[in-house]
N, CA and C of each residue as an Amber inpcrd file, in Angstrom:
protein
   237
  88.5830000-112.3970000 -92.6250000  89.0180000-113.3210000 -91.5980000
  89.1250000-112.6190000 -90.2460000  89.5370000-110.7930000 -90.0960000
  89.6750000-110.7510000 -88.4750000  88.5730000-110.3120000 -88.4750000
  86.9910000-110.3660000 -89.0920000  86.0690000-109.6820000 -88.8050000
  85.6360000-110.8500000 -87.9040000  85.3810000-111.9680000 -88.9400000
  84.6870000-113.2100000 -88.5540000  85.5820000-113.6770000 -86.8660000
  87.0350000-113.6120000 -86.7820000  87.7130000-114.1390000 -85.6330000
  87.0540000-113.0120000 -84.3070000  87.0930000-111.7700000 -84.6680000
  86.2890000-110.2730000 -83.8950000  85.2300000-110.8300000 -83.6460000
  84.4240000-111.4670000 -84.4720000  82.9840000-111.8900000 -84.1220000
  83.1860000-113.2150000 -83.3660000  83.8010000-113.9560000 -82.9810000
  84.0240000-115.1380000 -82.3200000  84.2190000-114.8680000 -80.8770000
  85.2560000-113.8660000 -81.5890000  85.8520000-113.7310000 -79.5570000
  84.6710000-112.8660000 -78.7090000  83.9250000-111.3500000 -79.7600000
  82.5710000-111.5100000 -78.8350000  81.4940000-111.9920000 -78.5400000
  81.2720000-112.9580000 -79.5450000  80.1930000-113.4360000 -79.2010000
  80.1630000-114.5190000 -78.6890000  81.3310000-115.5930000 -78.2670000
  81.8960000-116.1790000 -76.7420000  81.5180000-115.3010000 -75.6920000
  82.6510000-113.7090000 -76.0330000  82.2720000-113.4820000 -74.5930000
  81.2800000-113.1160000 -73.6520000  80.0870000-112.7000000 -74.9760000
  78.6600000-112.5030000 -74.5080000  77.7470000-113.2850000 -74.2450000
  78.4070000-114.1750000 -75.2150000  77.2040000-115.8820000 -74.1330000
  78.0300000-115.8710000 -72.6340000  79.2690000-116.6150000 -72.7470000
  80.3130000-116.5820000 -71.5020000  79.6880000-115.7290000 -69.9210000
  79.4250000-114.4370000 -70.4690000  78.7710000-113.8150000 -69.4260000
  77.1140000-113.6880000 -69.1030000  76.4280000-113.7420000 -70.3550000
  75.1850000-114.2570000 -69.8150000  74.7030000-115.7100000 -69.4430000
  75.8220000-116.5370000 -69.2620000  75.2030000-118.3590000 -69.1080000
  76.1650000-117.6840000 -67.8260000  76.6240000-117.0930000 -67.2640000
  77.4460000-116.9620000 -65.8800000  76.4800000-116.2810000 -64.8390000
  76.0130000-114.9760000 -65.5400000  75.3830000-113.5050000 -64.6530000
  74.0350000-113.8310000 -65.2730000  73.7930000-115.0990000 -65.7430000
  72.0720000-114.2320000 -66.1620000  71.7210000-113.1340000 -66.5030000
  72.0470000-112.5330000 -67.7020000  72.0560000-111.5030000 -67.9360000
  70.6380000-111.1590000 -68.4800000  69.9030000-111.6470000 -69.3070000
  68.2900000-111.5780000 -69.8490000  67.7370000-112.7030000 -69.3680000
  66.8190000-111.5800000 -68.1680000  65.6270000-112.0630000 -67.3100000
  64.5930000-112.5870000 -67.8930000  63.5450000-113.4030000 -67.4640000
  62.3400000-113.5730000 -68.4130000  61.6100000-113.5350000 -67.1590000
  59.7520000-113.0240000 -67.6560000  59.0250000-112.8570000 -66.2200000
  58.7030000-114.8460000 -65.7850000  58.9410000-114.5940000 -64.7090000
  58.6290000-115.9820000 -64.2410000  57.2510000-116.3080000 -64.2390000
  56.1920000-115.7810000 -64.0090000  54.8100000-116.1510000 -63.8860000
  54.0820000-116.5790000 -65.6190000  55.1810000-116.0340000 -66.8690000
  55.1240000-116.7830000 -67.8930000  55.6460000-117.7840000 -68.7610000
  56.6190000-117.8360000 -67.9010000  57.9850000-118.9090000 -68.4670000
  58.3190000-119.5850000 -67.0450000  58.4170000-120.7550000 -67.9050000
  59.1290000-122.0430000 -66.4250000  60.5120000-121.4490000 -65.7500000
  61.1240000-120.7580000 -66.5040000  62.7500000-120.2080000 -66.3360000
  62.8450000-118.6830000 -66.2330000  63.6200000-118.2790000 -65.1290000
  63.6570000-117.3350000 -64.9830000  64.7230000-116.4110000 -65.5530000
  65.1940000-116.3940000 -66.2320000  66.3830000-116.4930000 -67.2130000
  66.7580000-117.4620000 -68.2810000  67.4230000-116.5640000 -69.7030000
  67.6210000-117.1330000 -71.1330000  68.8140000-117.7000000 -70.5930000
  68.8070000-119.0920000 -70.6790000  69.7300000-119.9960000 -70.6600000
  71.0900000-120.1170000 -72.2250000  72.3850000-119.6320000 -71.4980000
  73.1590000-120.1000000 -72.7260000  74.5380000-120.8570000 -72.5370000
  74.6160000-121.2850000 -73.7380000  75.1070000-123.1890000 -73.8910000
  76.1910000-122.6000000 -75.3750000  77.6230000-121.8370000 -75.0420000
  78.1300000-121.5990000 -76.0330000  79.2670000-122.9120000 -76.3190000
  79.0800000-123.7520000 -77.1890000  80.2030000-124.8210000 -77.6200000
  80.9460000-124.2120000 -78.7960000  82.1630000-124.8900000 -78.7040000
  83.5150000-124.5040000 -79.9650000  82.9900000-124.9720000 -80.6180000
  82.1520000-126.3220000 -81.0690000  82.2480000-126.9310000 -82.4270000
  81.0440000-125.8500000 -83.3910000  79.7310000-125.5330000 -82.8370000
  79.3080000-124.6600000 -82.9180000  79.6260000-123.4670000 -83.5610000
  80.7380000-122.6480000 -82.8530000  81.7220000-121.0670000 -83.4460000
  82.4260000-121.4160000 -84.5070000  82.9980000-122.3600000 -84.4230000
  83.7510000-122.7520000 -85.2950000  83.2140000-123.5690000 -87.1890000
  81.6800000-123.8860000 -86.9530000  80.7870000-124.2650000 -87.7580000
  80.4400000-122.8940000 -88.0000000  79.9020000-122.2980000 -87.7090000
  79.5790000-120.7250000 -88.1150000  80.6830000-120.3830000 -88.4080000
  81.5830000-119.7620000 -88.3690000  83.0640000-119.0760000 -88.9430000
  82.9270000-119.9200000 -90.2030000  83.3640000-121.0470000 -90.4980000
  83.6580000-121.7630000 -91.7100000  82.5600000-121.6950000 -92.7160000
  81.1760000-121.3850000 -92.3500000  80.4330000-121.7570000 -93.2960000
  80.3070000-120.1750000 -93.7880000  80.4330000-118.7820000 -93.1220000
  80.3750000-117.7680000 -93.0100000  82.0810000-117.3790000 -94.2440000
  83.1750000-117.6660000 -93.5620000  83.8710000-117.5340000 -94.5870000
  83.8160000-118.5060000 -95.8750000  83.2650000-119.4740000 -96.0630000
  82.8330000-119.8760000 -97.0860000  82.0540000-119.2970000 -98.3240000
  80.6430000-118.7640000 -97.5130000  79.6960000-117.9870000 -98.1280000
  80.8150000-116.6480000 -98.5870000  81.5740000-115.8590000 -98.1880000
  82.0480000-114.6110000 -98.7650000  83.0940000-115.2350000 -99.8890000
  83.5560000-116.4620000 -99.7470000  84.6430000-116.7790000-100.4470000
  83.8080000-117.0890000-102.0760000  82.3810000-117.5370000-102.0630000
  81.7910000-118.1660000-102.9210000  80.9330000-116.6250000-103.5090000
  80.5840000-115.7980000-102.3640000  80.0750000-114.4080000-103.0700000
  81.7140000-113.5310000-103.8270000  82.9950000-113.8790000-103.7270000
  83.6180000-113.1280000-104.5100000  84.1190000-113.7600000-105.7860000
  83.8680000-114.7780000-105.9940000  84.1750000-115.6460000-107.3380000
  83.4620000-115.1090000-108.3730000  82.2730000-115.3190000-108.6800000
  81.6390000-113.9460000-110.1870000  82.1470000-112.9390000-110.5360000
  82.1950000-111.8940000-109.2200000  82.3800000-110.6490000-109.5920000
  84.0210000-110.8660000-109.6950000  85.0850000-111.5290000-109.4310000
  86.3060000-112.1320000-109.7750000  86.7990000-112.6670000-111.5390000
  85.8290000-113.5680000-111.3620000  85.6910000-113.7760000-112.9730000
  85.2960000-112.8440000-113.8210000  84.4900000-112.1060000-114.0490000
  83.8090000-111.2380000-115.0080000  85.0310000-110.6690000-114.9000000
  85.6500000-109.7860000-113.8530000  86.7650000-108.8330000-114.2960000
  87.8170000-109.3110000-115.0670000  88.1270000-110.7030000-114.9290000
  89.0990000-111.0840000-115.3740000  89.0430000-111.2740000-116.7740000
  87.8490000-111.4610000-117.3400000  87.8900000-111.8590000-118.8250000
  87.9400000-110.0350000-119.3660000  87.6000000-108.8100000-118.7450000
  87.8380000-107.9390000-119.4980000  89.5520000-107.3780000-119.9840000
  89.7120000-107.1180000-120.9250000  91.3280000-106.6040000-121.0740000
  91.5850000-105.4770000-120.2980000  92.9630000-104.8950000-119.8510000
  92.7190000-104.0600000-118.9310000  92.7530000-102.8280000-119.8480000
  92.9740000-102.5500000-121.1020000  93.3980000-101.5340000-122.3880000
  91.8820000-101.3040000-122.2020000  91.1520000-102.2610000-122.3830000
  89.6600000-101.7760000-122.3080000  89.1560000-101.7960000-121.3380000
  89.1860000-101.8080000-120.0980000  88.6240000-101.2300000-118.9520000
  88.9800000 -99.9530000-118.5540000  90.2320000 -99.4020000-119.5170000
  91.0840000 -98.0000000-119.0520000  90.8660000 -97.3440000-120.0180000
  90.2240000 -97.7180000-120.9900000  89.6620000 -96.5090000-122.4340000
  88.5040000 -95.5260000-121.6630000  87.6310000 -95.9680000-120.9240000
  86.4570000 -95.0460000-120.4370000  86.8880000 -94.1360000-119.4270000
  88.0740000 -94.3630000-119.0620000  88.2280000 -93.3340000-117.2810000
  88.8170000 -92.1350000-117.8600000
């Protein structure tokens, strides 16, 4: 959770400043625009975060279960 919130607050603040400063130029004589246009919305960050902690919540359930069905007498016989 503070990786994904870490990843929110910079990567706001790096759109934030390139949709402000134009930060990545593009050559004009090949593109209509002379600069990468950016368009950062909340509903957006907030759709990424959720589906992102979702996906880790759904990658730790297997490896969750399997441990659980072993006894712990027998997971501590081999060490």
């Amino acid at each position: 959770m503070i990786g994904t919130a870490i990843g929110l607050v910079l990567g706001y603040t790096l759109s934030y400043a390139g949709a402000r400063y134009h930060l990545i130029a593009l050559a004009p004589e090949v593109y209509s625009i002379d600069y990468v246009p950016f368009a950062p919305r909340l509903i957006d960050g907030i759709l990424v975060a959720l589906v992102a902690m979702g996906i880790s919540f759904v990658a730790t359930i297997y490896p969750s279960w399997s441990a659980a069905r072993i006894l712990p007498a027998e997971a501590l016989r081999y060490e």
